[in-house]
N, C-alpha and C positions, 0 to 999 in steps of 0.2 A: 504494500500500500504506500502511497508516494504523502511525503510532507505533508501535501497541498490537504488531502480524504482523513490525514490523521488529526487536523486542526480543524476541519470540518467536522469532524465526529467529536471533538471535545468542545466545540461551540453547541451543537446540539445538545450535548447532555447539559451543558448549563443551560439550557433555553429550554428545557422539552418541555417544560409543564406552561409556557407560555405563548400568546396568541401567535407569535411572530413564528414557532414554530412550522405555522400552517401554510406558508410559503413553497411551493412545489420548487423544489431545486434534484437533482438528479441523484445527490448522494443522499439526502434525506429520505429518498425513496429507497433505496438501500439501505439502508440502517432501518429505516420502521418494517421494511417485510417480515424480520420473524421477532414479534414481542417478548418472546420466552429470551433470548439472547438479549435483546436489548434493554430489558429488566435485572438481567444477569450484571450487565457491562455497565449500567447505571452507579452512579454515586450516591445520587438520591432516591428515594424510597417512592416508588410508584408501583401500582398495577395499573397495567393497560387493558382496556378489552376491546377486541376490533369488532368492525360493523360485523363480520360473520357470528359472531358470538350475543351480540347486543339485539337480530333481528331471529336467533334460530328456534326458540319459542313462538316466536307471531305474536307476541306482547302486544297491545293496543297502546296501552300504556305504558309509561317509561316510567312508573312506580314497580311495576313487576319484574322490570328487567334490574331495577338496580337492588330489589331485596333479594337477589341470590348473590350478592358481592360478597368477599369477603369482612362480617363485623359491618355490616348494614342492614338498616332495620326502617322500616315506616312505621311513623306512628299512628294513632288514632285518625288523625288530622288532615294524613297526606304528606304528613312534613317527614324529610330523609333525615337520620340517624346515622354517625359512626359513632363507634365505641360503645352504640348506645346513649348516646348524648345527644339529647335534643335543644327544647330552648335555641337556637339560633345557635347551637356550638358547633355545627358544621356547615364550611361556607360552601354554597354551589357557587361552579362560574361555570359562564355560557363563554366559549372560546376565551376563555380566559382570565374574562372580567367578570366582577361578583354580578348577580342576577340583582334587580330590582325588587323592591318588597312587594310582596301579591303576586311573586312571581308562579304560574303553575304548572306542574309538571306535563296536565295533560297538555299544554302549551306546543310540545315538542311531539314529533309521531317518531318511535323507534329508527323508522326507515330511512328517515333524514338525518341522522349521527353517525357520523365518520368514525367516533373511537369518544370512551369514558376513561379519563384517567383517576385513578383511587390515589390522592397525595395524604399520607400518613402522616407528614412532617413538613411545618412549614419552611418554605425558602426565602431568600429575601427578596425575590423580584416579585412574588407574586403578595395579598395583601395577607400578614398576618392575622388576620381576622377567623382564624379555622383555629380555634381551642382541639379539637377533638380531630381535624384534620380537613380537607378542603375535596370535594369531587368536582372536576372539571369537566364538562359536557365538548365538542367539538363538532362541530357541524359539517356536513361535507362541503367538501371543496372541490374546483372543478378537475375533472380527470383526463386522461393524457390522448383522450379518444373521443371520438362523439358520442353520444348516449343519449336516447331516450329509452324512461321506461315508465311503465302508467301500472298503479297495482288499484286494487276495490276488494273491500271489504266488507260484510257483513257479522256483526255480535249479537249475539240471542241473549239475555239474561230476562230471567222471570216473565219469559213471553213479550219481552219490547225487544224491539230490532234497533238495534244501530250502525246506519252504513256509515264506509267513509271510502273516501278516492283521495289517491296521492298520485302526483307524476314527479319526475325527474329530469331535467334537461342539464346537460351539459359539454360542451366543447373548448377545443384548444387549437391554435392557430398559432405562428412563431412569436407573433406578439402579445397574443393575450389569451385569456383564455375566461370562460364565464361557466356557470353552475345555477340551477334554480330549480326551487324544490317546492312545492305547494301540498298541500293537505286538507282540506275540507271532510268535517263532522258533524252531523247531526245524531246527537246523544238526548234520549227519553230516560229516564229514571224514577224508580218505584223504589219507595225504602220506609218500610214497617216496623216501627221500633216502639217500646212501650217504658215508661218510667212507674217506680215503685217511689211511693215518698210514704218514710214511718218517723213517727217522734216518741220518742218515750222520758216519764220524769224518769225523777233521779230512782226513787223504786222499782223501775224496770218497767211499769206500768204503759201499755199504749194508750197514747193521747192523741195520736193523728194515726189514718193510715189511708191513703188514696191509691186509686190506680189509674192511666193515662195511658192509653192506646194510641197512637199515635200513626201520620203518614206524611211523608214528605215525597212529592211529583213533582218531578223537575225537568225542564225542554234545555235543550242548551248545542245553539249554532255555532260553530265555531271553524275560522280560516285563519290558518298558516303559513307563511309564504317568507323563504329564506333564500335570497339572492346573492351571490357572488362573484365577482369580477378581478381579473387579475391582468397586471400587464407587466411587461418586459423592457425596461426603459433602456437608456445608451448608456453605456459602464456598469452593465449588472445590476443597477438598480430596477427594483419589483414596486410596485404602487397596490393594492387589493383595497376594495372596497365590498364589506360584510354587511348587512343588514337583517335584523328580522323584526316580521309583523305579525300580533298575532289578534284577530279582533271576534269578540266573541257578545253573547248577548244570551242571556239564563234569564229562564222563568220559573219560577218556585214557587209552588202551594202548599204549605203545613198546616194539616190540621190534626186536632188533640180534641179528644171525651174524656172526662176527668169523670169517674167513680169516686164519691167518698165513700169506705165503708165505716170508717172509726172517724169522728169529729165533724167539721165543716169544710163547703166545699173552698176554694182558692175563690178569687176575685171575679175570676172569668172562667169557669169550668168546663165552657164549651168555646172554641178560638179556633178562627183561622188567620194565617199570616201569607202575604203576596207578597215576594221581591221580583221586581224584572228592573234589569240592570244589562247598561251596554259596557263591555269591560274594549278600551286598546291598549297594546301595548308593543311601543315603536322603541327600536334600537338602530342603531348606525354607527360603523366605525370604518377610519381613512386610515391606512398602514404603510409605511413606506419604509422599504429598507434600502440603505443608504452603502455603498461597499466603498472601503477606504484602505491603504496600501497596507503592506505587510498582515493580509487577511482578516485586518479589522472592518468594523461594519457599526454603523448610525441605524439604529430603526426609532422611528416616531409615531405615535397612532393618538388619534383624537375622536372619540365620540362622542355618541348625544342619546338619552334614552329618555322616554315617555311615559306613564302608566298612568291613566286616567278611567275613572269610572264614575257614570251618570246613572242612578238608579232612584226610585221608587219605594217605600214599603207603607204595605197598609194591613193593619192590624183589626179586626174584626170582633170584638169580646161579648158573648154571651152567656146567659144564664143558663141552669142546666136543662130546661123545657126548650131552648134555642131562642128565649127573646133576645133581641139587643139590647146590648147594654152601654156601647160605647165605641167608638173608630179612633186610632191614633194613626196620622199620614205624617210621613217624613219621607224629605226629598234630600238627599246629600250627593256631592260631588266631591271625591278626596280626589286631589291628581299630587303624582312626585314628577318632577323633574330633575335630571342627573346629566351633570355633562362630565368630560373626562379625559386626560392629557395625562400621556405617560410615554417615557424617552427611555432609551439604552444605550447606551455606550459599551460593543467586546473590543477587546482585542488578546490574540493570542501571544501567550510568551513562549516562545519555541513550540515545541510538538507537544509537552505532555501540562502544559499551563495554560489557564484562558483566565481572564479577569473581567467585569462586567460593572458598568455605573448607571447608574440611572435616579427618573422623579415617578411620583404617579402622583396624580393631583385630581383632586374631584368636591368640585359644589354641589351639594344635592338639595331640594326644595319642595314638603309636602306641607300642602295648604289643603282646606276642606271647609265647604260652605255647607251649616245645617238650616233646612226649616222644618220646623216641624208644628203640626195643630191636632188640637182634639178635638171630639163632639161625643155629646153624648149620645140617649137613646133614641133621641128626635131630631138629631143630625145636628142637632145647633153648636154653634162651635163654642168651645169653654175653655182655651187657651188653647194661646201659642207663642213662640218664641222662634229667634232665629240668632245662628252666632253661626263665626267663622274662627278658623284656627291654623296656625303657621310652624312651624319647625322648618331648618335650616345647619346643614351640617357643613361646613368644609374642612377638606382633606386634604394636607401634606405629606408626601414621602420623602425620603431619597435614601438613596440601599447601592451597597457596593458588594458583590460576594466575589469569591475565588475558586476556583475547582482546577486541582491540583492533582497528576498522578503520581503520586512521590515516589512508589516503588513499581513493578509490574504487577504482586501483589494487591497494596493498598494504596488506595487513594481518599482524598480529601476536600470537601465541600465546607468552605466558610462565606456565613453575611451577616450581614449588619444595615438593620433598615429602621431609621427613625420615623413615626408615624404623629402627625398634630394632628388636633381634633379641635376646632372651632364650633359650639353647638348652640345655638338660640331658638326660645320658640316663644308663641305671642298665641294667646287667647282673647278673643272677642266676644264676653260671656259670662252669664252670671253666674257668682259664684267661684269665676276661675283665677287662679295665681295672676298676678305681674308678671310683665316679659321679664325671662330669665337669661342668662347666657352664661356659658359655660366652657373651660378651656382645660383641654389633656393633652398629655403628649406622651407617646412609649417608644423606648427606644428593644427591639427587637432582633439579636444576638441570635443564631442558628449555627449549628454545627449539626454536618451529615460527614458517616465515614463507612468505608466498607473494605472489607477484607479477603483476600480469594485464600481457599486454602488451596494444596497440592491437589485433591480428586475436584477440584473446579468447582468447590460449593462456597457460600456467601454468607459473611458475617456481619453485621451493620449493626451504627449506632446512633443515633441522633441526640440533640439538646438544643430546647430551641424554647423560643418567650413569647407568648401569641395573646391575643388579648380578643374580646369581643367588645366592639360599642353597640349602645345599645339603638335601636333601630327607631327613624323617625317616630313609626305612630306607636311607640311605646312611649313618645317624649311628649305629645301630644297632649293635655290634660283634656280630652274628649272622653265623653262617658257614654259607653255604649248600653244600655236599657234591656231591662227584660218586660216586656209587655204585662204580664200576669207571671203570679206567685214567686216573688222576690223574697227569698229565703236563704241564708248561710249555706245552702246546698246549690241554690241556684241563684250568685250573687249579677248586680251589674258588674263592669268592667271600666277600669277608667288609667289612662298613661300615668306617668308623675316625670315631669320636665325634672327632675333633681337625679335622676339617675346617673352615674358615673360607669367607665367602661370596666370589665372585667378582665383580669389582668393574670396571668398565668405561665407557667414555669414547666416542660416537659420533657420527657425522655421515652424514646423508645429503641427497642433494639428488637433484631431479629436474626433467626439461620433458617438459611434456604439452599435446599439437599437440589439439585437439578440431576436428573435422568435421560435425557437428551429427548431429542423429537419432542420439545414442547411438555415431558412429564417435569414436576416438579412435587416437592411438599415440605412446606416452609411454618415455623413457628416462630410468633411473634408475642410482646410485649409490652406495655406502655405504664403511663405513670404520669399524671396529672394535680399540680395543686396551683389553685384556685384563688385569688383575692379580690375581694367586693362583690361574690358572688350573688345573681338576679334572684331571690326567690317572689310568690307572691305573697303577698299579704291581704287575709281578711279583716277587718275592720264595717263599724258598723259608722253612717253620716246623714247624719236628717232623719234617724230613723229607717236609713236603707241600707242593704248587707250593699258594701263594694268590695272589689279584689283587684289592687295593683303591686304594680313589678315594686320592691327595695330590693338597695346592696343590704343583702345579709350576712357579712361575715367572710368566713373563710369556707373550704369545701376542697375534697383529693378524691382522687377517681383513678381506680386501676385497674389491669385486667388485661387476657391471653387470648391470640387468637389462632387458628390454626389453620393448615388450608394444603387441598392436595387435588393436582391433577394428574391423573394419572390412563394413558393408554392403556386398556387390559389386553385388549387385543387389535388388528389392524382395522378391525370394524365397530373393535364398543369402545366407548371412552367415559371414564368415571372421573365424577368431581365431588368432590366433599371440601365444606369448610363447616367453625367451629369457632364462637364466638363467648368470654364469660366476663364480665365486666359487674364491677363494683366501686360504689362511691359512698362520702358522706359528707354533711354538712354539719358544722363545726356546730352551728349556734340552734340548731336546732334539734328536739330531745329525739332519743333512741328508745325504742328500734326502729328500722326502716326510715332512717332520716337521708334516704339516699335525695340526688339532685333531681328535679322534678323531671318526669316523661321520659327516666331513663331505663332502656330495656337490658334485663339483666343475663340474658344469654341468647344466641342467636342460632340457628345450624341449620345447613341445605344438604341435602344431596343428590348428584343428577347421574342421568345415563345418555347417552346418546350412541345407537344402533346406526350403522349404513350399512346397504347395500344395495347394489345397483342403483336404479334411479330411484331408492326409496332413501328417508331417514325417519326414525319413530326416537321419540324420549322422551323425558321429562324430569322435573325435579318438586322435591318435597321440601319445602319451605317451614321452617320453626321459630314462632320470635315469645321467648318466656314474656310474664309477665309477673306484679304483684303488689304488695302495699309498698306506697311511698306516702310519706311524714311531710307537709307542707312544715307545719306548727305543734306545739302541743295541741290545738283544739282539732287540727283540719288532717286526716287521712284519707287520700285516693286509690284506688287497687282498678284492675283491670284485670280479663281472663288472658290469659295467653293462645295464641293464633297456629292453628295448623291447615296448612294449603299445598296441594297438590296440585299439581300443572303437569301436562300430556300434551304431545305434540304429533303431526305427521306431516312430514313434506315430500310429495311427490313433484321430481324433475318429468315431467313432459315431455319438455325438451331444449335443447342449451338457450333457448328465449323463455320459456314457459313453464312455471312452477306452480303447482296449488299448497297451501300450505292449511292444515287442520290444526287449532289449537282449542283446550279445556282447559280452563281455570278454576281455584275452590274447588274445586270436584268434591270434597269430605263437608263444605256447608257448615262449618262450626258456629255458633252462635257466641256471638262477641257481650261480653258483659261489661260496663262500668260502672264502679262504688265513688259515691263521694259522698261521707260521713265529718260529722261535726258535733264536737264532743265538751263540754263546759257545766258549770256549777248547778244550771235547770235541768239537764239531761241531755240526750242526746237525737238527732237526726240525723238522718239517711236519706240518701237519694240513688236507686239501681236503676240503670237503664239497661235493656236486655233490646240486643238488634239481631235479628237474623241474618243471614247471608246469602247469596246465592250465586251457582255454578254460574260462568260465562261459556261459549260455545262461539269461536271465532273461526269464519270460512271466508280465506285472505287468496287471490288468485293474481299475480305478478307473470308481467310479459314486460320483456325488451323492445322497444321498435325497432 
C-alpha cells in the first residue's frame, strides 16, 4: 500500500463517525467494504451495520431494527436507549449532526439508510452530549451507477392496512453525482388500553377504586423525501448538499368510560379528546471539503433545520349518563429553529499520525404560542387565556484530537473539546418566572486506545467526560394539563428554566475474539458517574399534582455487555447479544433508586437460513423491566417485553424481491404501575395495553 492509501486510511478512522465521512472518494470505498475488519482496525469504539443488515427483517420501522443492536432498548415512549439509559442520555445524529427535538423515528423508512453507526464512546469532533453513548443514522448517498428502484408495501395489524411506497433514484456523472429517496405512509391505528386507579388509607382500607376502558384511533399521513447532491470541483475539492423533509399530519381520537366501583366518579367520567396537528420538519446542510498540500484537507458544512407544529385539541367532558359537561379548545404552535457551522482542520504527520482542529457552533430557538378557552355545558365560554413562551440556547465548540499509531500493535486516540452553553428563556404568562438566563461551559477530555494481540484479537479502552444539556422544552416553564382526574398518579407537566447540564465522567473497555469471515464475539464494559443528575419531581401548586425535571444530586451507572456473530454454517448465520446494566441515585432512598426509564437487561437472538433464491429468519427480542424509585413517595414499574420477529425473502430475480415479514408474533400484554405513597395512604394507577402481531408484505424491483 503506497504513503499516499496509508494517510488516507488514518484520516478516515479519525473522521469515521463524522458527516464528512460521506464523501464518495475511491479509497473510502475500500476501506468500508468489509465492516468486520474495519471495526477491527478502528481506534475508536464503533459498531457498524450496513444497509444489508439494517433492511433484512423488512422493519417498517427503524425502532425494530435498532432494538436488536447491541445494549439497545426502546422505551415505553419510542424513545432509543443505550446502556439502558434513557432520559435524553443517548444522542441520535442524522449524518452526523444531533437530530432536533420531536425528532421521530418513524420519520426515516429503513430502506433509505446507508449504514447505523453504534458510538460507545464519545470523541471530540463529534458533540459530547451522548452520556451513555451516541447512535448515528447515515442516509444514503449517491452510488457509483445509475439506479432506480420503486418498493410498496402493505402492514396488516388488528385488521387496519397500512401501505407505503418508496423509490430511489440515483446517478453519477465525472462531475457530480445526485441521490433521492422518497417514502410516502398512510398509517390507521387502533390501541385499546384500560387504567386501574385504587386508593387506600393508611389501614389498608379501599377508598377509591375505578376502572377506564379506554381507545385511542389514530390516521397519520406522512412524506419523506431525502435528496443528495455531490460535485467534483478543480483541485479535488467535493461540494455535497444533504437535505431532508419530513411533513406529516395525525388525527387522534381518545376516548375513556370511567366505572367507579369503590367511591366517586373523577370530574368527567365519560371524555373524548381530538388532536389533529400538521407536524414539518426541514433540514439542510452545505459541505465542502477543501484539499491542501502534504495531504491535509479544510472541510466546512453549514446548516439550517426546522421543526414546527400547528395543531388543535379539543377536549369533550361528560357525565356518566353522557351529558355534557364542558369543552376545553387549545390551539398551540411550538416551532424550534437551529442553524449550525462546524469546521475541521486534518493534516497528516507522516504515515502513522493525523491530527484534527476544528469549531461546531449552533443557535437554536423554541418559541410557542398558546390559546386556549373553555365552555361549559351550554357552550358558553367561561374563560380563556393566551400566553406565549421562548427558550434560546447557543453553542460553542472547539476540539482538537490526535490519533496516533504508536506501535503496529497499539494505537492511540486523544481530544479535547471545550463546549459553552448560553441558555435564556422568557415566558409571557401568568403565573410564570422572569426571563432567566443562564451560562455553562464543559471542557470534554476523551481518550480511546486499542491493543492487537498476537492471534489478531482487540483490547480497548476509553475515558472520556460527556455531559447532557438539558433540552429547550424542558427549559420552557409551559404547563402541559391533564383534562380530567389530576391526581399524584396522573400529574400535569411543566419545564423549570433553572435546570443546569448534567455533567459526567466515563470508562469503558472491551475484548473482541475475531474469527475471520465476519464471525466475531466481543465482551464489553462500562462505568458511569453522574453530577446534577435530571430527576422529576412531584410536588403539589394551586392545589394541583405537577411533575418537573431538578438537578438531583449525584447518580453511577454500570454494566456488561456481550455480543457474538457467528457463521454456523455456509448457509445459517447466528447472532446473539447480551445486555445487564445497573444504576443508582445518590439522593434518593433505596431500593430501586435506579435512574429513571432505565432498562435493566436487554438480549436478542437471531438466525438467518439461505438458500438458493430463498432467505427465512428471525430474531427474539428481550428488554427486562421493573420498579424504579423517582422519590420516597413516587415508584414506577413496568412489565418486561418479549417479541418475536420472522422473516422470508424471496429473490425472483436479480431486479425483483418479495420480502415477508411478522412482528410481536407472542402478543404480550404491556403493563405500567405508577404508585404514590405518603402519610394519608397510598394510590395506584395500572395501565394494562395489549399488543398486536404486525404482518408486512414488502415487494422491491430495480428499474
Amino acid at each position: 500500500m503506497t504513503p499516499h492509501k496509508i494517510t488516507s486510511s488514518l484520516l478516515l478512522a479519525v473522521s469515521a463517525c463524522a458527516y464528512a465521512s460521506e464523501t464518495p472518494e475511491p479509497q473510502q470505498v475500500q476501506i468500508t467494504g468489509a465492516r468486520t475488519d474495519l471495526r477491527q482496525r478502528e481506534t475508536t469504539t464503533s459498531i457498524v451495520i450496513n444497509h444489508a443488515d439494517i433492511v433484512r427483517q423488512g422493519d417498517q420501522a427503524l425502532a425494530d431494527v435498532l432494538k436488536r443492536l447491541p445494549g439497545v432498548s426502546i422505551s415505553a415512549t419510542g424513545a432509543i436507549q443505550m446502556r439502558g439509559l434513557g432520559n435524553g442520555y443517548t444522542q441520535i445524529l442524522l449524518n452526523g449532526e444531533p437530530v432536533a427535538a420531536g425528532f421521530s423515528l418513524d420519520s426515516i423508512a429503513p430502506e433509505t439508510i446507508e449504514r447505523i453507526e453504534v458510538l460507545r464512546s464519545a470523541t471530540a469532533e463529534l458533540s459530547n452530549q451522548a452520556v451513555a453513548g451516541a447512535i448515528n443514522i447515515i442516509l444514503k448517498k449517491a452510488t457509483t451507477r445509475k439506479q432506480r428502484s420503486l418498493s410498496a408495501s402493505v402492514a396488516r395489524q388488528g385488521g387496519i392496512n397500512t401501505p407505503a411506497l418508496s423509490a430511489q433514484l440515483s446517478d453519477q456523472s465525472d462531475a457530480y453525482s445526485y441521490s433521492l429517496a422518497a417514502t410516502l405512509i398512510r398509517k390507521r391505528t387502533e390501541k385499546p388500553f384500560a387504567d386501574w386507579q385504587e386508593q387506600r388509607d393508611t389501614s389498608g382500607a379501599t377508598t377509591l377504586l375505578r376502572y377506564t376502558p379506554q381507545n385511542e384511533s389514530g390516521r397519520t399521513d406522512a412524506l419523506t423525501i431525502t435528496p443528495r447532491l455531490n460535485w467534483k470541483l478543480a483541485g479535488g475539492d467535493t461540494l455535497s448538499w444533504q437535505s431532508f423533509a419530513y411533513l406529516r399530519r395525525v388525527d387522534n381520537l381518545a376516548r375513556a368510560d370511567e366505572t367507579a366501583l369503590i367511591g366517586e366518579h373523577s370530574e368527567y367520567p365519560r371524555n373524548d379528546a381530538n388532536f389533529v396537528a400538521n407536524f414539518i420538519m426541514l433540514r439542510s446542510d452545505l459541505h465542502w471539503t477543501h484539499l491542501l498540500a502534504e495531504g491535509a484537507k479544510v472541510e466546512i458544512k453549514l446548516g439550517a433545520a426546522t421543526n414546527r407544529r400547528t395543531g388543535t385539541f379539543d377536549f369533550h367532558g361528560r357525565d356518566a349518563d353522557g351529558k355534557p359537561l364542558g369543552r376545553h379548545h387549545v390551539e398551540s404552535g411550538p416551532v424550534e429553529n437551529t442553524i449550525t457551522s462546524t469546521g475541521t482542520y486534518r493534516h497528516p504527520i507522516g504515515e502513522k499520525h493525523a491530527i484534527a482542529l476544528g469549531w461546531d457552533a449552533s443557535h437554536a430557538v423554541r418559541s410557542e404560542d398558546r390559546k386556549e378557552t373553555l365552555f361549559d355545558a351550554d357552550g358558553k365560554l367561561t374563560g380563556a387565556n393566551s400566553a406565549d413562551y421562548s427558550a434560546n440556547v447557543n453553542r460553542l465548540a472547539l476540539f482538537a484530537q490526535d490519533e496516533w499509531q504508536v506501535t503496529k500493535q497499539y494505537s492511540l486516540y486523544l481530544g479535547l473539546r471545550h463546549e459553552r452553553l448560553d441558555t435564556a428563556s422568557r415566558a409571557n404568562a401568568a403565573n410564570a418566572p422572569d426571563a432567566l438566563h443562564s451560562t455553562s461551559s464543559v471542557w470534554s477530555p476523551s481518550l480511546q486506545s486499542r491493543y492487537e494481540l498476537a492471534n489478531k484479537d482487540v483490547l480497548r479502552l476509553a475515558v472520556s467526560r460527556t455531559y447532557k444539556a438539558p433540552p429547550l422544552v424542558k427549559l420552557v416553564p409551559r404547563r402541559y394539563t391533564n383534562d380530567n382526574n389530576n391526581n399524584p398518579t396522573n400529574p400535569d407537566e411543566q419545564g423549570n428554566p433553572h435546570l443546569r447540564p448534567e455533567l459526567a465522567w466515563g470508562m469503558d473497555a472491551a475484548y473482541e475474539h475475531y474469527l475471520g469471515e465476519g464471525a466475531l464475539v466481543s465482551i464489553s464494559t462500562y462505568l458511569r458517574r453522574i453530577r446534577d443528575v435530571t430527576q422529576s419531581r412531584l410536588f403539589q401548586q394551586d392545589g394541583v399534582w405537577v411533575e418537573a425535571p431538578f438537578n438531583e444530586g449525584n447518580a453511577s451507572a454500570h454494566g456488561v455487555e456481550l455480543e457474538a456473530k457467528l457463521p454456523l454454517t455456509k448457509a445459517l448465520d447466528l447472532r446473539v447479544n447480551l445486555s445487564r446494566n445497573w444504576s443508582r441515585v445518590d439522593n434518593v432512598p433505596g431500593p430501586d433508586n435506579r435512574l429513571e426509564s432505565q432498562t435493566p437487561a436487554t438480549a436478542n437472538i437471531g438466525l438467518d437460513y439461505r438458500w438458493s433464491q430463498f432467505t427465512v429468519g428471525g430474531n427474539l427480542n428481550y428488554q427486562a423491566a421493573g420498579p424504579s424509585r423517582q422519590s420516597a413517595q413516587v415508584l414506577t414499574s413496568a412489565s418486561p417485553k418479549r417479541e418475536l420477529d420472522l422473516y422470508a425473502l424471496w429473490k425472483i430475480s436479480s431486479k425483483t424481491q418479495l420480502r415477508l415479514s411478522a412482528s410481536n408474533l407472542l402478543r404480550h400484554q404491556a403493563t405500567e404501575t405508577y404508585a404514590y405513597n405518603d402519610t394519608t395512604g397510598t394510590m395506584q394507577r395500572i395501565r394494562l395495553t395489549p399488543t398486536q402481531a404486525t404482518l408486512r408484505l414488502m415487494l422491491e424491483h430495480q428499474l
